[in-house]
C-alpha positions as CSV (number, residue, x, y, z in Angstrom):
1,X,80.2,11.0,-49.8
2,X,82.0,9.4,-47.0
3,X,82.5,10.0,-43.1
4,X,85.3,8.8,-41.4
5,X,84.5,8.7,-38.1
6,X,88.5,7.8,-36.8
7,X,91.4,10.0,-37.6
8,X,94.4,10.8,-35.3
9,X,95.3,13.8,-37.6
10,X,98.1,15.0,-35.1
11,X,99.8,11.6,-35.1
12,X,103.9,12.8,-35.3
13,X,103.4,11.1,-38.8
14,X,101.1,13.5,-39.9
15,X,103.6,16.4,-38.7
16,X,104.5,17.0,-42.9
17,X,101.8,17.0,-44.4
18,X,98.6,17.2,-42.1
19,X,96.4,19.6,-44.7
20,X,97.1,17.8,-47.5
21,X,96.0,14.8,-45.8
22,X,92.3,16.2,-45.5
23,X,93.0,17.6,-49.4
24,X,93.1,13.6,-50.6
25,X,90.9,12.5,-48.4
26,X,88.0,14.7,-50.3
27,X,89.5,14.1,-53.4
28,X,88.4,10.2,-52.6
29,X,84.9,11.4,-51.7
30,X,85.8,11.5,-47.5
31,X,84.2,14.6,-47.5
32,X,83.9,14.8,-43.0
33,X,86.3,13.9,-40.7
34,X,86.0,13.1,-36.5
35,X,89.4,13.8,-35.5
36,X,90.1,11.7,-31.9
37,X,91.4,13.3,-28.9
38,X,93.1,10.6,-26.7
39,X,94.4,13.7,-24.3
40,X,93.8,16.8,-23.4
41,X,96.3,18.7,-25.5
42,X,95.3,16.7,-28.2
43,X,92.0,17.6,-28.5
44,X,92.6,21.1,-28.2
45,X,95.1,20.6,-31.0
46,X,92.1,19.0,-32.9
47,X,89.7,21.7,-31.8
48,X,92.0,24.5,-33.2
49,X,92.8,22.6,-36.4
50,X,88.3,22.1,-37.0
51,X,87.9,25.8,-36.3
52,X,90.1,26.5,-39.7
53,X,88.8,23.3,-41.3
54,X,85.0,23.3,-41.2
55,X,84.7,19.1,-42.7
56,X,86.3,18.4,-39.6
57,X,85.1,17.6,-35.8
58,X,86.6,16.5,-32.9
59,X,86.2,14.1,-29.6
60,X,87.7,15.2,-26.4
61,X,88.7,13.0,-23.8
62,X,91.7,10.9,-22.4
63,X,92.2,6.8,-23.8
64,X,93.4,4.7,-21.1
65,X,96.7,4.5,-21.6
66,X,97.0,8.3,-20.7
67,X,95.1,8.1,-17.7
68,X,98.2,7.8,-15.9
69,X,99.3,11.0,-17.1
70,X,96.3,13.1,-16.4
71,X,96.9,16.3,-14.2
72,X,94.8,17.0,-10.9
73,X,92.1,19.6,-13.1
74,X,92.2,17.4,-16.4
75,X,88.3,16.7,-15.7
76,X,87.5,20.2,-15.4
77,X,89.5,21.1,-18.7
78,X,88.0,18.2,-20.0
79,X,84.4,19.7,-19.3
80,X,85.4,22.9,-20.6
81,X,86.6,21.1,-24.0
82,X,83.7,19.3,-24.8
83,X,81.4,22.5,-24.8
84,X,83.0,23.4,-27.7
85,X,81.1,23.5,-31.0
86,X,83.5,21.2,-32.7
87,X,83.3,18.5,-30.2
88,X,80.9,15.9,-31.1
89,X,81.6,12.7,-28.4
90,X,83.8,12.2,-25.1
91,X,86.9,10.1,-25.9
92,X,88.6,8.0,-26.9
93,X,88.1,6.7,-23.8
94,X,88.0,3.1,-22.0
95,X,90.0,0.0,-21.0
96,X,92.9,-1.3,-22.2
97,X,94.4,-4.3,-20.0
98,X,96.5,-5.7,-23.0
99,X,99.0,-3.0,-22.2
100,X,98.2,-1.9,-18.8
101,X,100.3,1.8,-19.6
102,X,98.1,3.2,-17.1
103,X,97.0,1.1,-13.9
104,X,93.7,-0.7,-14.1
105,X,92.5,1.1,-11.1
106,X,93.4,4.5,-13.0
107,X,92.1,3.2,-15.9
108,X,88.6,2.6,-14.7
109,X,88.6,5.8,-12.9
110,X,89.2,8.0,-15.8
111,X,87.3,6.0,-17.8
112,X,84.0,6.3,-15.4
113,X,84.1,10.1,-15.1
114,X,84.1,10.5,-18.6
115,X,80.8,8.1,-18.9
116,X,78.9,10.8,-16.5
117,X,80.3,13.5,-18.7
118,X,79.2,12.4,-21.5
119,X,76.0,11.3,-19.7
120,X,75.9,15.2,-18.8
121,X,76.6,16.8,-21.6
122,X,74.3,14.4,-24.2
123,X,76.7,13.5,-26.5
124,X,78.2,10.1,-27.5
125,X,80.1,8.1,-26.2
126,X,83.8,7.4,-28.4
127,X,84.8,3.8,-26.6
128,X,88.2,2.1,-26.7
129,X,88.5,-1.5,-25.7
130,X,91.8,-4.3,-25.4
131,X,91.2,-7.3,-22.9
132,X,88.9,-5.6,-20.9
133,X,85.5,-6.2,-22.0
134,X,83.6,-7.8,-19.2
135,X,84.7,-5.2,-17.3
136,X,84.0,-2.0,-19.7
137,X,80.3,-3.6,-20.5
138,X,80.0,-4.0,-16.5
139,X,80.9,0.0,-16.9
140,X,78.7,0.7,-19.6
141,X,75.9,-0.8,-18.2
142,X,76.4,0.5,-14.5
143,X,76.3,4.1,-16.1
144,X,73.4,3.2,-18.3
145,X,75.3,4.0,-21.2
146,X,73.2,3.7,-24.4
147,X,74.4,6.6,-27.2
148,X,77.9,6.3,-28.5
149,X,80.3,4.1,-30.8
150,X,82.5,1.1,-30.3
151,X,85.9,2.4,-32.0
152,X,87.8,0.4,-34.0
153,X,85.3,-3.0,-33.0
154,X,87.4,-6.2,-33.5
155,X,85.3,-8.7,-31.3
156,X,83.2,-11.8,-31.7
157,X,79.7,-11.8,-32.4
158,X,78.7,-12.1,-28.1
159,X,80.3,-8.8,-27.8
160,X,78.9,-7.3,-31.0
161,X,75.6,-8.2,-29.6
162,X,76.4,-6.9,-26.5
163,X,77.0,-3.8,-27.6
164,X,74.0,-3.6,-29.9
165,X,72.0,-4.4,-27.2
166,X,73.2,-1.8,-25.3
167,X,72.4,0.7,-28.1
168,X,75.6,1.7,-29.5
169,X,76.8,1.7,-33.0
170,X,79.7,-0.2,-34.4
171,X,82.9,1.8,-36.0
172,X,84.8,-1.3,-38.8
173,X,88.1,0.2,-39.1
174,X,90.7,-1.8,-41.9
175,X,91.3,-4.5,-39.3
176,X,88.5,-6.3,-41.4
177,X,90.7,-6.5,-44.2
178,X,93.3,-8.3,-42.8
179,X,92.6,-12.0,-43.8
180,X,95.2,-13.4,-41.0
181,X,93.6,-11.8,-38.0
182,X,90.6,-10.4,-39.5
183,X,88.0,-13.5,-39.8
184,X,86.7,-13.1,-36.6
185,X,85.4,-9.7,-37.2
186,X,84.6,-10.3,-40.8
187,X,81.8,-12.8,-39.5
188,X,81.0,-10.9,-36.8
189,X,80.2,-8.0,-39.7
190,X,77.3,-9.6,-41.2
191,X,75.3,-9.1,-36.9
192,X,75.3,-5.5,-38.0
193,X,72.1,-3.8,-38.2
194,X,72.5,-1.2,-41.2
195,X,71.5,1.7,-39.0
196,X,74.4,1.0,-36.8
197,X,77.0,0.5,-39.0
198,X,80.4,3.3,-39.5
199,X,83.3,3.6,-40.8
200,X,86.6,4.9,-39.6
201,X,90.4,4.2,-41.1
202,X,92.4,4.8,-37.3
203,X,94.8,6.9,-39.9
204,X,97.8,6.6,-39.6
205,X,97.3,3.1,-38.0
206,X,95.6,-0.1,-39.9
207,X,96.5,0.4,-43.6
208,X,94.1,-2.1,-45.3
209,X,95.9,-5.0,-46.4
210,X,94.0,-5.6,-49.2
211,X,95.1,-2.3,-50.5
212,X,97.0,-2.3,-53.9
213,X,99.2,-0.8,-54.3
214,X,100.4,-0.5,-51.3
215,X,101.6,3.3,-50.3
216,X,105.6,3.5,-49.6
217,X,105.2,5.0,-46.6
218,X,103.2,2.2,-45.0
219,X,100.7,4.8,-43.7
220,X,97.2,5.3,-43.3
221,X,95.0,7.9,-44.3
222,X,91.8,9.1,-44.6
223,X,91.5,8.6,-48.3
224,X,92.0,5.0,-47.8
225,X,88.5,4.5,-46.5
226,X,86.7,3.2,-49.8
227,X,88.8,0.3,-49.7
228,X,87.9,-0.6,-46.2
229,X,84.2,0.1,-47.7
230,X,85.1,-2.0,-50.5
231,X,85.6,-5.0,-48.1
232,X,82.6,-4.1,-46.2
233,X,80.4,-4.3,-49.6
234,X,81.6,-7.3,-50.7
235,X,80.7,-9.1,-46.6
236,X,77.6,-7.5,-46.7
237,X,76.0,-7.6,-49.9
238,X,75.2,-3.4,-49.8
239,X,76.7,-1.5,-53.2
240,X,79.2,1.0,-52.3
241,X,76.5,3.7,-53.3
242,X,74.3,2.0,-50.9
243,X,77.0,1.8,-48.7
244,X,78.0,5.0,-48.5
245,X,74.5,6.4,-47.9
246,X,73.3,4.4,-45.2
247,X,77.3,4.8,-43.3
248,X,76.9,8.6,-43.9
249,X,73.2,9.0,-42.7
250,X,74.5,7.0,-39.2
251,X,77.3,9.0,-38.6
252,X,75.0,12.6,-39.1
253,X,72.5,11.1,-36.6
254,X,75.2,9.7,-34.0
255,X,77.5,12.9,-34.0
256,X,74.5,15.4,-34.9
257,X,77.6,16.6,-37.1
258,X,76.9,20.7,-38.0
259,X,79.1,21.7,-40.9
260,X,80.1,25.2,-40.5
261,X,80.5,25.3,-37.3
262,X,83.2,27.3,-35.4
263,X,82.0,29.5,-32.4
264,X,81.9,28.1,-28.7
265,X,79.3,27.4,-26.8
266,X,78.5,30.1,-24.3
């Protein structure tokens, strides 16, 4: 069985076909799936769509490029969200000065009161980073941030390490396939400890391009994660059975994932 710990299930190009997507994806052997909320509406869209759909759960947060956007009670709603049953982390949230959609000041600001939220609420952590680093880790440690998961990690070994030693766990996303941008990461793979280790696809984003064939629709899914594990295998010496049960066993004990699940907390 596989986790994958990074879908964003109510992408507009899921909008046909968002069930069957979940229907392949355990066909493969993806069998639980952490939906990311990078908004508010969003994760309420992913917490309505895990109350129906009991292999899936849900972060709740706001990513940095919507932290612009946010309305004056969005932490409040925010709190609210994440006591629901289905919601396993805070985020995706972060730093992203590649793009700078949202101001750096807002960005930092969002970003912090999620870290005491999901300080207060004990849950993990669901990081986003672009050309920020030295200032997210200055974030992460001022917090004393220690449970969570580096999304979609595509950084040198320094910055693996630094967030090792700060505790967290590493999400390798299909970027590690990609042998003209990927090498960096591919090295930085083998600094891994096995207990740290998870899997996620960003569906629809990152198709692996080692992949073959190649679906028409150029899109990501779910279903798609062996291959990334494939890749993975082959870097790190582990069989995919091996693989598969050390990736699933690390995502149970990060998320404290509860299949069945679909009441609110009181």
């Amino acid at each position: 069985m596989w986790c994958d710990i990074g879908v964003n299930l109510f992408s507009n190009q899921f909008d046909s076909d968002r069930v069957a997507v979940i229907e392949r994806a355990a066909l493969a052997g993806v069998t639980q799936l952490l939906l990311i909320g990078s908004d508010i509406d969003e994760s309420r869209q992913n917490i309505t769509f895990c109350q129906q759909h009991h292999s899936c759960f849900s972060t709740a947060g706001v990513h940095p490029h919507q932290a612009a956007n946010v309305k004056p009670d969005w932490l409040i709603q925010l709190q609210t969200l994440s006591k629901q049953a289905e919601v396993v982390a805070i985020g995706e949230c972060g730093l992203d000065f590649n793009r700078d959609f949202s101001s750096r000041e807002q960005q930092q600001h969002v970003f912090a009161e999620q870290l005491q939220l999901a300080r207060q609420s004990n849950k993990p952590i669901y990081l986003h980073e672009r050309d920020a680093f030295t200032t997210q880790l200055a974030m992460l440690k001022e917090q004393q941030i220690s449970h969570g998961v580096a999304h979609c990690f595509t950084g040198d070994v320094l910055q693996l390490k630094a967030y090792l030693e700060l505790g967290l766990y590493i999400g390798i996303t299909g970027w590690v396939c990609d042998e003209r941008r990927g090498e960096t990461l591919q090295h930085a793979l083998r600094y891994i400890p096995s207990d740290r280790l998870l899997l996620e696809t960003d569906a629809p984003y990152l198709l692996p391009r080692t992949m073959q064939p190649k679906p028409k629709s150029r899109r990501n899914e779910p279903a798609y994660l062996p291959v990334i594990a494939q890749m993975v295998a082959q870097l790190t010496g582990h069989t995919m059975d091996e693989l598969a049960t050390l990736t699933w066993q690390n995502s149970q004990r990060l998320f404290g994932f509860q299949p069945g699940l679909s009441t609110t907390y009181a």
